[in-house]
KOLTITOR-270595 format. One record per residue: x, y, z of N, C-alpha, C in turn; residue in three letters. Coordinates in steps of 0.02 Angstrom, whole numbers, plus 32768, in hexadecimal, padded with zeros to 4 digits. Example, Ala and Ser with C-alpha at 12.3 -4.5 7.8 and 13.67 -1.06 7.14 Angstrom:
<tikols>
82947EE4818682677F1F818682947F5B8186ALA 82827F90816282AC7FCB816582858002818ASER 
</tikols>
This chain:
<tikols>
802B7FC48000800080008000802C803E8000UNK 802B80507FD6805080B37FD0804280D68008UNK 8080811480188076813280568034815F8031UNK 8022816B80017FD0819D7FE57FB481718009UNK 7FA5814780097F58811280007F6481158041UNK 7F8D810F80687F8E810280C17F75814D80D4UNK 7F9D816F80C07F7381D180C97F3C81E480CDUNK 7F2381B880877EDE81B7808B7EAD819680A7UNK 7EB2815E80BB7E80812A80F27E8B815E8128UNK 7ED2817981467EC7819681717EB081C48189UNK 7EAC81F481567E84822881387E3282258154UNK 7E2581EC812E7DD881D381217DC481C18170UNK 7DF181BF818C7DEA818881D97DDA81C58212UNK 7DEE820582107DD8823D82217DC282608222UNK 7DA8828382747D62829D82677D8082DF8292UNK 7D7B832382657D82835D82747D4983838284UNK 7D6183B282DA7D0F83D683047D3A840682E1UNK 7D0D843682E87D10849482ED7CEA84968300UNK 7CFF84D683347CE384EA835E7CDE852D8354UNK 7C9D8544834E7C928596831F7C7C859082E2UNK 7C2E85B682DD7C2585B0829C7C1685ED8289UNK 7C53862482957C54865282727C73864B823DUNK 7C92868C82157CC0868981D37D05865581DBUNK 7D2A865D82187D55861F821F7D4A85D18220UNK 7D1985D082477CFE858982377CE485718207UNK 7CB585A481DC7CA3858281967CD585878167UNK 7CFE859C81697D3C85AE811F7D6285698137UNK 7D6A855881777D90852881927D7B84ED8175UNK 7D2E84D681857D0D84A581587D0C84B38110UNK 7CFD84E280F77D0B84DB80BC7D5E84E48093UNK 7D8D84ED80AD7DDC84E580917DE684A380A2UNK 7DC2847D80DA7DCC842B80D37DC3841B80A6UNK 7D848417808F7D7083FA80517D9083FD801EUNK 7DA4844D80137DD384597FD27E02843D7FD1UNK 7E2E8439800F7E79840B80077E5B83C08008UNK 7E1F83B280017E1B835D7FE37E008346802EUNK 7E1A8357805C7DF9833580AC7DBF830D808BUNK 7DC382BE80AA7D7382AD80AB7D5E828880D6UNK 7D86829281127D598292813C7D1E82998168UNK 7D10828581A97CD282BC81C77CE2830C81DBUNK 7CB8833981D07CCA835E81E17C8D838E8208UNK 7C7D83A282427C4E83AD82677C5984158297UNK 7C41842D82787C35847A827D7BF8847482AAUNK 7C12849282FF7BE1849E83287BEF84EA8331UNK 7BAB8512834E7BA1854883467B82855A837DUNK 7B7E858E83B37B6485AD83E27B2C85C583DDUNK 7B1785E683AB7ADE860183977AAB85CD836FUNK 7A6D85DE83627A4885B883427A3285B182FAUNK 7A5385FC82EA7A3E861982997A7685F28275UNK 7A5E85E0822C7A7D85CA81F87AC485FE81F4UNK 7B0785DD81EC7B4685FE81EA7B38863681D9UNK 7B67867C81DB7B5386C481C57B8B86EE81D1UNK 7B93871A818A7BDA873681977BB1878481DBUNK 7BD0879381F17BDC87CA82217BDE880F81F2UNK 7C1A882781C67C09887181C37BCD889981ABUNK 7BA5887881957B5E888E816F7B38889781BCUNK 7B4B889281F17B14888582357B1388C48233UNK 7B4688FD82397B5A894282387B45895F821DUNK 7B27894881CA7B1A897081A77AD489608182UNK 7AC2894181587A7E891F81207A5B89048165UNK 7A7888D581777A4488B181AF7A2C88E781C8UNK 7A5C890681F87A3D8946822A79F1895D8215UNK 7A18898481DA79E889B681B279B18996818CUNK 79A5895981977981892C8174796D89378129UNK 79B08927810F79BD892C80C579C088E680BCUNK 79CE88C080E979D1886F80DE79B5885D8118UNK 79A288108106798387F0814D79C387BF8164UNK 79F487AE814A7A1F8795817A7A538793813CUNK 7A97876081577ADE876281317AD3871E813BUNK 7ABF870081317AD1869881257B05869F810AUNK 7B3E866B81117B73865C80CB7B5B862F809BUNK 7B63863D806B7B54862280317B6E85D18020UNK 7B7585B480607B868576804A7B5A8538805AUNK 7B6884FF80297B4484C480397B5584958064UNK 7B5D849B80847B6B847380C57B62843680CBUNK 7B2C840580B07B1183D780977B3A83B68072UNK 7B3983E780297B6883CD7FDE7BB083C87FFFUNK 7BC883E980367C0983E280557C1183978075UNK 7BD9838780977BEA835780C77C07837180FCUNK 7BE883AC81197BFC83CB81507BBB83C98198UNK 7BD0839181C17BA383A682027B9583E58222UNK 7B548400821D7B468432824D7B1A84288280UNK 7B4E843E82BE7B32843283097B1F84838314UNK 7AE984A3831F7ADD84D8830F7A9784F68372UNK 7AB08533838D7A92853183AD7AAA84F78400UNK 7AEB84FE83E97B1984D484217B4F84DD8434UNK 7B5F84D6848B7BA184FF84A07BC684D784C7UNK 7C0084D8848F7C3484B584BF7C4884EC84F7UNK 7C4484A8852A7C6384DB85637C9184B5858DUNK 7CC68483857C7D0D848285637D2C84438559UNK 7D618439855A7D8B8401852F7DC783E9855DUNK 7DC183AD853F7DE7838285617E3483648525UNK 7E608389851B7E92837184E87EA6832684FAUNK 7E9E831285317ED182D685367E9A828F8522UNK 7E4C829C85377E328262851F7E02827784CBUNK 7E1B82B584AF7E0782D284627DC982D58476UNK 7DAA830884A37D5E830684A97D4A835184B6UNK 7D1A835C84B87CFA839884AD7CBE838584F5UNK 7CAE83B385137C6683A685447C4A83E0851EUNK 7BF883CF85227BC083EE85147B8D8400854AUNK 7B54841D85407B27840585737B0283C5855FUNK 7B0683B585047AD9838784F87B08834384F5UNK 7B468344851D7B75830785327BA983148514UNK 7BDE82DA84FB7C2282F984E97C3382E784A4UNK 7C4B8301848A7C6C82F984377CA582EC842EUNK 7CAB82B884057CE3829183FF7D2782C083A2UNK 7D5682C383BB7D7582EC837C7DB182BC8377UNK 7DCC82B8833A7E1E82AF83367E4982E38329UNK 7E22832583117E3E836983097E1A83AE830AUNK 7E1B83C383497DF1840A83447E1184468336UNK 7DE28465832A7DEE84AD83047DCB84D68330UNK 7DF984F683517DD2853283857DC88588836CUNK 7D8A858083567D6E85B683297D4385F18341UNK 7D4D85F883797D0A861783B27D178667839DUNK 7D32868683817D3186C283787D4186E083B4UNK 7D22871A83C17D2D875C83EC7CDC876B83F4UNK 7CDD8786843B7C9E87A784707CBC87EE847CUNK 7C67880284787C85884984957C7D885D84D6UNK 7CC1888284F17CB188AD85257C7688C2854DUNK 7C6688B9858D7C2188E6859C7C36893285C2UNK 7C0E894485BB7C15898685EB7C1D89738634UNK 7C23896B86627C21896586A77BF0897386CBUNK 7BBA893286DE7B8B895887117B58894D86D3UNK 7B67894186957B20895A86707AEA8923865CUNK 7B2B88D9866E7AFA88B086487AA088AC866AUNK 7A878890863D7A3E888E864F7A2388C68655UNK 7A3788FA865B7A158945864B79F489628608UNK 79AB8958861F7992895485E67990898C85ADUNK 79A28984856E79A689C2855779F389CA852EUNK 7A1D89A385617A6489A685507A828966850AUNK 7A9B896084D77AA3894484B07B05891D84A5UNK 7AF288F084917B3C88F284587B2688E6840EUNK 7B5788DD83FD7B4988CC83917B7E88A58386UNK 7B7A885983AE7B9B882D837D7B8387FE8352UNK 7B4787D9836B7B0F87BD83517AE187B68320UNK 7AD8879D83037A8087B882E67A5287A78308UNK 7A48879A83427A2287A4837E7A3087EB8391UNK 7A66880783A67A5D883C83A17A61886E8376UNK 7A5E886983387A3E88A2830479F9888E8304UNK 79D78851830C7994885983147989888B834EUNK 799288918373798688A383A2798388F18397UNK 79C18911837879D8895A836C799E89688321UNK 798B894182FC7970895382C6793C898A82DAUNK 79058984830178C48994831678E989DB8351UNK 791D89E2836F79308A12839A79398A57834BUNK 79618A39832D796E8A5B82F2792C8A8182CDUNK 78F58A4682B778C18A67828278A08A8682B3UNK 78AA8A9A82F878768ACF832578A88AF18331UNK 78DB8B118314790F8B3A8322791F8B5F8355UNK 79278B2E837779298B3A83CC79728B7B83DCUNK 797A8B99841679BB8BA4841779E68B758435UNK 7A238B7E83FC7A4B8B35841D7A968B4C8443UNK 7AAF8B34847C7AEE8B3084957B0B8B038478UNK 7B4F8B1184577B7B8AE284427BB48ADC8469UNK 7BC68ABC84A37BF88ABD84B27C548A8484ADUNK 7C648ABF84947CB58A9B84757CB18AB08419UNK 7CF98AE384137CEA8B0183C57D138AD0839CUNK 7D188A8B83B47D4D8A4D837C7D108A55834EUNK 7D318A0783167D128A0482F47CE789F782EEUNK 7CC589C783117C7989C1831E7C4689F1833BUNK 7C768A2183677C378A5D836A7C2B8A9F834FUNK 7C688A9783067C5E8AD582D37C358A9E82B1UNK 7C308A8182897C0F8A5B82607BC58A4E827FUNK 7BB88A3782B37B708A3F82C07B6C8A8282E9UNK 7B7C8AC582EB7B5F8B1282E97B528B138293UNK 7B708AF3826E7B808B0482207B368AE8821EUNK 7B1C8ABA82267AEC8A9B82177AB38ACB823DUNK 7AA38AC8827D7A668AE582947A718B2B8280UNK 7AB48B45825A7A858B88825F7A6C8B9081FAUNK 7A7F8B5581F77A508B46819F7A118B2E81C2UNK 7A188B3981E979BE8B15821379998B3C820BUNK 79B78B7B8227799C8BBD824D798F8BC78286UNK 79D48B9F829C79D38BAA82EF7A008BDE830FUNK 79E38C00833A7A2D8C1C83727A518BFB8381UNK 7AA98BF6837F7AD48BEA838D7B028BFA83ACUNK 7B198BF283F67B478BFF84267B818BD1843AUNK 7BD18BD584147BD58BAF84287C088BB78463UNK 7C1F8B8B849D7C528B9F84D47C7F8B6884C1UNK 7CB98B9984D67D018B7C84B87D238B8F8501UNK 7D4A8B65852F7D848B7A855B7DAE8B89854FUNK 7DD68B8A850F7E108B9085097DF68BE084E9UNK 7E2E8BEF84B37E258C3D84B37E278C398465UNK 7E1A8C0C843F7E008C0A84057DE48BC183E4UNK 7DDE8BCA83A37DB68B7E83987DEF8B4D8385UNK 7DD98B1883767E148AE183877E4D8AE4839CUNK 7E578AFA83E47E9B8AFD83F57EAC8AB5840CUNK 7E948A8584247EB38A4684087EC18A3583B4UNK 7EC18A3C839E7ECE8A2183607EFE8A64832CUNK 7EFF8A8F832F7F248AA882FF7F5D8ADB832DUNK 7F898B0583237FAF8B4783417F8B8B7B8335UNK 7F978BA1836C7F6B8BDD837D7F4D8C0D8339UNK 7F8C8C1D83267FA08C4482ED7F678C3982B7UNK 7F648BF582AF7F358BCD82757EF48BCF8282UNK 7EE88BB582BD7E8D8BB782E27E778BEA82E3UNK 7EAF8C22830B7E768C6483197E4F8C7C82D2UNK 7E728C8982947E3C8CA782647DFA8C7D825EUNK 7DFB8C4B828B7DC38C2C82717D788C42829BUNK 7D938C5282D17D548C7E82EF7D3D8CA982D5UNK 7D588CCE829B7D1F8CFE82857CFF8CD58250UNK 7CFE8C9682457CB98C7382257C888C67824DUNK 7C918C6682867C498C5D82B37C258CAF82A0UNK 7C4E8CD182B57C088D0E82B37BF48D2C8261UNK 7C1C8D0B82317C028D0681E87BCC8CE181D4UNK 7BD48CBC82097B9D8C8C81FF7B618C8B822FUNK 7B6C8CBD824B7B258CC582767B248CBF82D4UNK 7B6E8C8C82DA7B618C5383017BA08C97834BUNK 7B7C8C9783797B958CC983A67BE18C8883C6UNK 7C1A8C9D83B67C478C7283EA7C5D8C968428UNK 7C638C73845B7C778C86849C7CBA8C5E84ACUNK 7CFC8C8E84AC7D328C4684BC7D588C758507UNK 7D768C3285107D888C5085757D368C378598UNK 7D228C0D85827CDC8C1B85AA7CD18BC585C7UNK 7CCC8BC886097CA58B7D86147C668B628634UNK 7C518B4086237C078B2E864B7C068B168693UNK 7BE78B4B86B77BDC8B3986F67B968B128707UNK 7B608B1786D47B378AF586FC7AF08AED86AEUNK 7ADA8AB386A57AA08ABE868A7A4E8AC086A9UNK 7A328AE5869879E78B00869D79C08AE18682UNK 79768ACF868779408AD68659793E8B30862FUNK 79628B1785FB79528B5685D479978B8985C0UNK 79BE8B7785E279F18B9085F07A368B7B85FAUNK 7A788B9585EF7AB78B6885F27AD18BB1861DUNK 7AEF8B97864E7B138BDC86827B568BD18686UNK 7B848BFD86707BC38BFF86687BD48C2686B1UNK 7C2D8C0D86A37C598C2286D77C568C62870EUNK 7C328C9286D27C418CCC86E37BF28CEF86EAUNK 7BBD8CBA86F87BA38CCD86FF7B4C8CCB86DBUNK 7B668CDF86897B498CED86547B228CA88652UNK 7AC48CBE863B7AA48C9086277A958C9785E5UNK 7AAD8C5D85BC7A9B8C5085787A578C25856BUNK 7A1B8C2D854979EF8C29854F79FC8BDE8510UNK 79E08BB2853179F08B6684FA79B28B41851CUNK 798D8B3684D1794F8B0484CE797F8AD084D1UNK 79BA8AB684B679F48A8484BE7A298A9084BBUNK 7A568A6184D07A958A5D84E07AC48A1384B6UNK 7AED8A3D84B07B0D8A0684697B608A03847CUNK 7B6E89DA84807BBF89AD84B67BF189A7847CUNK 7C1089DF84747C4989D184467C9B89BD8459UNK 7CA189AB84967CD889AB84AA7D20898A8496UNK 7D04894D84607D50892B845D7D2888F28479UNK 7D5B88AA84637D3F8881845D7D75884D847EUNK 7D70880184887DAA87DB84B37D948795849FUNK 7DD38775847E7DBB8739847A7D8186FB8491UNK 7D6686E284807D3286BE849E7D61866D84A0UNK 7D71868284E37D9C863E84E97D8F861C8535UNK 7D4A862385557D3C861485877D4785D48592UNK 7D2885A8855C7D2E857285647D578542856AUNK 7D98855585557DD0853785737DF2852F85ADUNK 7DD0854585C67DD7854886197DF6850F8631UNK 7E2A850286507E3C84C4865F7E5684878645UNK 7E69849D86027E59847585C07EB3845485C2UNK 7ED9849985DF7F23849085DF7F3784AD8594UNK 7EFC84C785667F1684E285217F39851C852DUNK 7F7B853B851F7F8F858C85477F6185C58521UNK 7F5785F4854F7F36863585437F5A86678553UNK 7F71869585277FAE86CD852C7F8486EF8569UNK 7FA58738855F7F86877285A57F4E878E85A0UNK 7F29877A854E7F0987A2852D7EC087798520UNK 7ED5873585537EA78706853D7E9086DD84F4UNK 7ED186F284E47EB786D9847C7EE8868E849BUNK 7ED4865D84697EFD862184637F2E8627843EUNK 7F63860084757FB7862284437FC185ED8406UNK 7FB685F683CF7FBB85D183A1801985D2838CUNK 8035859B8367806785C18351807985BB830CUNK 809085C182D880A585ED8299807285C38266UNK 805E8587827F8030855682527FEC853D826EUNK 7FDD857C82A77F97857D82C77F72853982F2UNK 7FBC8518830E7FBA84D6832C7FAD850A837FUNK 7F8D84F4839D7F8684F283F27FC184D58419UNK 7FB184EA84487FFF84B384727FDF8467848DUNK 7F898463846F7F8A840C84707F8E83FD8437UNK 7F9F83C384377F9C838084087F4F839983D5UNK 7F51838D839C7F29839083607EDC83BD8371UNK 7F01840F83827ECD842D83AA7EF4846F8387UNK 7ED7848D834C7EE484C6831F7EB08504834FUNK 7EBE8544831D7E938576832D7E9C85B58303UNK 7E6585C2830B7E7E85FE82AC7E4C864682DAUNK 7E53866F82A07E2386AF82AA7E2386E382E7UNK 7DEF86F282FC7DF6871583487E0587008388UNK 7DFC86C483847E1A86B183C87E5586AA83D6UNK 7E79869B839E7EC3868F83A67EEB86B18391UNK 7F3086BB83B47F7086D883897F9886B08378UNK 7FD286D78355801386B7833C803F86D2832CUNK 808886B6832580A386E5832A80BC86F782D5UNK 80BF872582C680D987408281811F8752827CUNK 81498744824B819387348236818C877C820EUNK 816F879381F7817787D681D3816988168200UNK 81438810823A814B884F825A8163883B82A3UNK 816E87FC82B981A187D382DE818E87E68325UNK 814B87D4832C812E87E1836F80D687B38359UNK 80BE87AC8394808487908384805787B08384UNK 801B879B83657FE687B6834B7FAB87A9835DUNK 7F7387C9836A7F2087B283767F0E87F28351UNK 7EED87BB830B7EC5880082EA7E7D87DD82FAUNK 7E5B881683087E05880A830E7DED883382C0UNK 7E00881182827DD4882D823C7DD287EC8217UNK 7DB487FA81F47D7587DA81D67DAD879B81AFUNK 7DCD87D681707E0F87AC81477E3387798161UNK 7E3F877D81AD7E79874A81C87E3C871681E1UNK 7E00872081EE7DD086DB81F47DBE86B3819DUNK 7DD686EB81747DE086D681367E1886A18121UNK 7E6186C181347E82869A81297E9A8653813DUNK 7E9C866E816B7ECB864081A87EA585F4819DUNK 7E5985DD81827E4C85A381897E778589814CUNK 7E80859E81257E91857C80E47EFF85678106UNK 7F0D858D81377F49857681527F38852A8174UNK 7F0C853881A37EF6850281D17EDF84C781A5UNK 7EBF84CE81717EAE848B81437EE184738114UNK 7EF2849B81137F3E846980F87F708446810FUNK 7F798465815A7F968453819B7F74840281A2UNK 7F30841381A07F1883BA81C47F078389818BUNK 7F1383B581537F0E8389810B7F43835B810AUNK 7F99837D811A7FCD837A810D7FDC838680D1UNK 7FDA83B780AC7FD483CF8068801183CE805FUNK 802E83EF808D80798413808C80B383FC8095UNK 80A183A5809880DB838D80AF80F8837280EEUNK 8120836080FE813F83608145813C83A88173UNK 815683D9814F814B8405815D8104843C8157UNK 80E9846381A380BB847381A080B384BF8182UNK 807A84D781558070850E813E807385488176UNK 808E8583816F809485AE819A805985F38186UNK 8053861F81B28020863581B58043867A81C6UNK 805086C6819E805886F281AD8039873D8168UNK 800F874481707FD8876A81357FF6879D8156UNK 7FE987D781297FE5881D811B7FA3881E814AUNK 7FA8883881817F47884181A77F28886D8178UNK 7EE2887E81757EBC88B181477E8188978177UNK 7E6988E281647E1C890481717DEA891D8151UNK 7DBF893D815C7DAF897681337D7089978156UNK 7D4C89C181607D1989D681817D028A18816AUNK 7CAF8A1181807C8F8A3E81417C658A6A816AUNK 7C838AA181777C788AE281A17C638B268182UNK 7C1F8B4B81987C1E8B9281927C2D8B958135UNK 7C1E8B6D81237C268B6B80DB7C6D8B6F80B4UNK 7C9C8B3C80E97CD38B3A80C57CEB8B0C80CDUNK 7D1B8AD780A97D398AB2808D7D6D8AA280C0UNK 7D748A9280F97DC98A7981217DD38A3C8119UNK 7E0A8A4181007E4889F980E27E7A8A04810BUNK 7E8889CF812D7EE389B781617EEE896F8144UNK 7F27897481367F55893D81217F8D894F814FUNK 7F9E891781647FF7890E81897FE988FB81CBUNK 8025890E81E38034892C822B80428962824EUNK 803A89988259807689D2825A809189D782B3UNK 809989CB82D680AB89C2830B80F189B18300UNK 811D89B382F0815A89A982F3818C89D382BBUNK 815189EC82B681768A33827681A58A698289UNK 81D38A68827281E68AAA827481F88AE98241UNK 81C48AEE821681A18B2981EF81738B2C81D7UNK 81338B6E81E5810D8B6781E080FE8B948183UNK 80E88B94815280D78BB7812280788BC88105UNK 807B8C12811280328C1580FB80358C1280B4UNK 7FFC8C08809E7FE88C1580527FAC8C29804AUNK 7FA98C7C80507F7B8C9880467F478CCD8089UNK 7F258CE1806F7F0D8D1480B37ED38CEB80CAUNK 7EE08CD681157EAE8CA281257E6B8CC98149UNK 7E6F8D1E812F7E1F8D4E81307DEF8D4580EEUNK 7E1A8D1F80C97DF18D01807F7DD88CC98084UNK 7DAB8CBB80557D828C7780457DBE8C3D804AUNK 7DF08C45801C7E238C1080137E738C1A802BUNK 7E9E8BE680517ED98C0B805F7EF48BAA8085UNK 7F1A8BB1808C7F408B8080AB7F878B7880E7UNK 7F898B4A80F17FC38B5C81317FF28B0D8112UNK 802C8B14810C806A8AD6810680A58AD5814CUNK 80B78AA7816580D88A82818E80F68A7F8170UNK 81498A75817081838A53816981A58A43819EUNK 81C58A12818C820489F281C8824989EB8198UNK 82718A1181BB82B489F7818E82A28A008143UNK 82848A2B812D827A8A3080F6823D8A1E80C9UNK 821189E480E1820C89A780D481C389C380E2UNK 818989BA80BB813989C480C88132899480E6UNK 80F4899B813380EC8971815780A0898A8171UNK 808889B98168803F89C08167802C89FF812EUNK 7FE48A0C81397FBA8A3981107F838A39811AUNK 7F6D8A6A813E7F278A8581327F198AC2810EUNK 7EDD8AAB80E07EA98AC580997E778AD080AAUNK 7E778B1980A77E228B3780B27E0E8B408066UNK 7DEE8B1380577DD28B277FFF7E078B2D7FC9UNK 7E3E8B107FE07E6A8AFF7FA57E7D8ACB7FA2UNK 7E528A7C7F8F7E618A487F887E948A297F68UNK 7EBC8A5A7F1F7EE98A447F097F2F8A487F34UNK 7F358A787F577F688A767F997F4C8A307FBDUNK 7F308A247FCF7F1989E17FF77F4489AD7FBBUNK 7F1789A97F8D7F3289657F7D7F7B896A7F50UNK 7F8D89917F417FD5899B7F33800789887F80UNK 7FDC89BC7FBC801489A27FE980138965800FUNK 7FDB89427FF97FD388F980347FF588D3800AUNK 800388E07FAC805388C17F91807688D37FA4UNK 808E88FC7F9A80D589187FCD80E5890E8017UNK 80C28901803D80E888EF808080D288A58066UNK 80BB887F804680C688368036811E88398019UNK 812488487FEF816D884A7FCD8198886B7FF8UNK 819E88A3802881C588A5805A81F488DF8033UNK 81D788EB7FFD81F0892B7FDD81FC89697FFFUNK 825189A57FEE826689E18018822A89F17FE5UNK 821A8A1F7FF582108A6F7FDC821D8AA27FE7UNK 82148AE97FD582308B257FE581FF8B418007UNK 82158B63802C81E48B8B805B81B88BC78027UNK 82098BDF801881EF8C2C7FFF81BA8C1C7FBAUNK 81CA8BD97F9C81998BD37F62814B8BBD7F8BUNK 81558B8F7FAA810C8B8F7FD580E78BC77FD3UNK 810E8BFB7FFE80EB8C37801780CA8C547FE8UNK 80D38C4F7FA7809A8C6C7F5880628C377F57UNK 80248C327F737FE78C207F6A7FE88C2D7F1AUNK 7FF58C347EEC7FF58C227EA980258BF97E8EUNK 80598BE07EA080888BAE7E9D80728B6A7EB3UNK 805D8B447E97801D8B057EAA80808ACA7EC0UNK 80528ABB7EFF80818A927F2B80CA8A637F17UNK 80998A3E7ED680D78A207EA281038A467E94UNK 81038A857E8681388AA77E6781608AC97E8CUNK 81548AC57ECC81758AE87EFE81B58AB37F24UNK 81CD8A667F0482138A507F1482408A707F23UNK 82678A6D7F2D82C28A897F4982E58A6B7F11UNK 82DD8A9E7EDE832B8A7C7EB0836A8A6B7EB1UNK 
</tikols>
């Protein structure tokens, strides 16, 4: 018998869980298939709704331009089990088992796919009135706050709570939103870069308050630090979000400081035949040489098609490694934001363009070398530069700095 034909009985002889049936877990089942897997393969899910991508919850769903995001796949024609409306609540690596409430599940290789939860406010849960938006349970929920255009508190100006002010105030809602820090995304971008972005809130209707924190919610009302009552038919939880990795509790799988599962360069766990892709997990990256937890959409994109090749053995003795260009994109106040890279380890920053205009951009370098980019409405900077920090290409600063000099042409001769 050929070492193929033994690969393959063995292949056939295995039965792969995922766990998560968000975008990581279904790309996961479906890149099995593509690399040939034919084995069992069994997608359990927390929620009860048919699989569903997430960024449309923010936006079409909200505004009820759509009634939901299903993924478009056959699940069936796959030969893919769906355990749907069921929660693992945790695992046992040493006897390959999974506990449920509806008993235990037997795996020869799981895929820990649980995504990311959001943050609560403190003090707020069960307060009626008060919201999050990760769900489509909860955009059902926000749909109907929206078409009675309530006034809404948004608190936290990331990306999830410019994007839904972006939305309710296409509602025709009042919009307030409170920010602690002293501009909008100051987790995520440098000062320099974020602050112009507060004057899209009041372009857009939407009143921002930053330096400001919630001391207390009301019937009717959200009462800040200092005092001030903001008048909110609801309250909407934008704070940032944290792996959903409860369930490993005890499991002995490691969990960094950050609570993500430490995956390493080929999205293996530190047990035995126990992977993990997407939001829950990091890893560490060889190109910006520190580890990583991206919570976007793209890396629940990619990363399964690493992991299925990994348990395919596509690659050989040796296992496929896992280090993408991260990317984003988010659709705010009627504009276009694109991030590709990393920029945290930069040391130069280059604008391109006046970021008091519709369109303008910001480039990172390290050593020369493009390593991030964010694109407000200039997508060809985006995808010119998410080639370029792929190729690891110098460029020139001073050619950057001409917003008419399109990224390619700006090398170091």
């Amino acid at each position: 018998m050929s070492e193929q034909t033994q690969q393959g009985e063995r292949q056939d002889a295995r039965h792969v869980v995922i766990v998560g049936a968000g975008m990581a877990g279904v790309q996961t089942a479906v890149a099995l298939r593509e690399r040939g897997f034919t084995g069992a393969v069994t997608l359990i899910g927390a929620e009860p709704h048919q699989p569903y991508d997430r960024p449309p919850l923010s936006k079409a769903v909200l505004l009820g331009k759509a009634e939901g995001s299903a993924f478009d796949v056959d699940f069936e024609q796959l030969g893919v089990e769906l355990r749907l409306g069921r929660e693992v609540t945790g695992v046992r690596p040493a006897a390959h088992q999974l506990d449920t409430p509806e008993g235990p599940v037997d795996y020869d290789v799981l895929v820990a796919a649980t995504g990311a939860e959001p943050l609560r406010l403190p003090g707020t849960e069960g307060v009626p009135g008060v919201h999050l938006l990760r769900t489509l349970d909860d955009a059902e929920r926000l749909k109907p706050v929206l078409a009675e255009q309530h006034d809404i508190v948004v608190v936290g100006a990331g990306w999830i709570g410019a994007e839904f002010a972006t939305a309710a105030r296409e509602a025709g809602c009042a919009v307030t939103v409170v920010e602690a820090a002293d501009r909008p995304l100051a987790g995520a971008l440098p000062a320099e870069v974020a602050a112009p972005m507060a004057a899209w809130y009041a372009g857009a209707g939407a009143e921002l308050r930053t330096l400001a924190r919630v001391q207390g919610i009301e019937p009717g009302a959200v009462i800040l630090d200092d005092g001030t009552r903001l008048p909110a038919g609801a309250v909407v939880v934008g704070i940032g979000a944290r792996p959903a990795t409860g369930w490993l509790d005890g499991s002995g799988i490691e969990l960094g400081p950050d609570g993500a599962i430490v995956a390493d360069a080929s999205l293996a766990t530190s047990a035995p035949d126990v992977y993990a892709v997407g939001d829950c997990a990091s890893f560490p990256s060889a190109r910006y040489g520190e580890r990583l937890l991206v919570h976007h959409w793209d890396n629940a994109l990619q990363g399964p098609r690493t992991v299925a090749a990994n348990i395919v053995g596509a690659t050989g003795p040796e296992p496929e490694t896992y280090d993408p260009v991260p990317y984003f994109w988010s659709e705010q106040f009627g504009r276009f934001v694109q991030y590709a890279g990393h920029h945290g380890a930069a040391d130069t920053q280059v604008w391109r363009g006046d970021p008091a205009t519709p369109a303008w951009s910001v480039c990172w370098l390290r050593e020369g070398a493009l390593v991030g980019v964010l694109a407000v409405g200039r997508p060809r900077d985006l995808a010119q530069g998410r080639r370029l920090i792929e190729s690891g290409a110098k460029l020139s600063a001073e050619r950057l700095a001409d917003p008419s000099v399109p990224l390619k042409s700006a090398l170091e001769s």
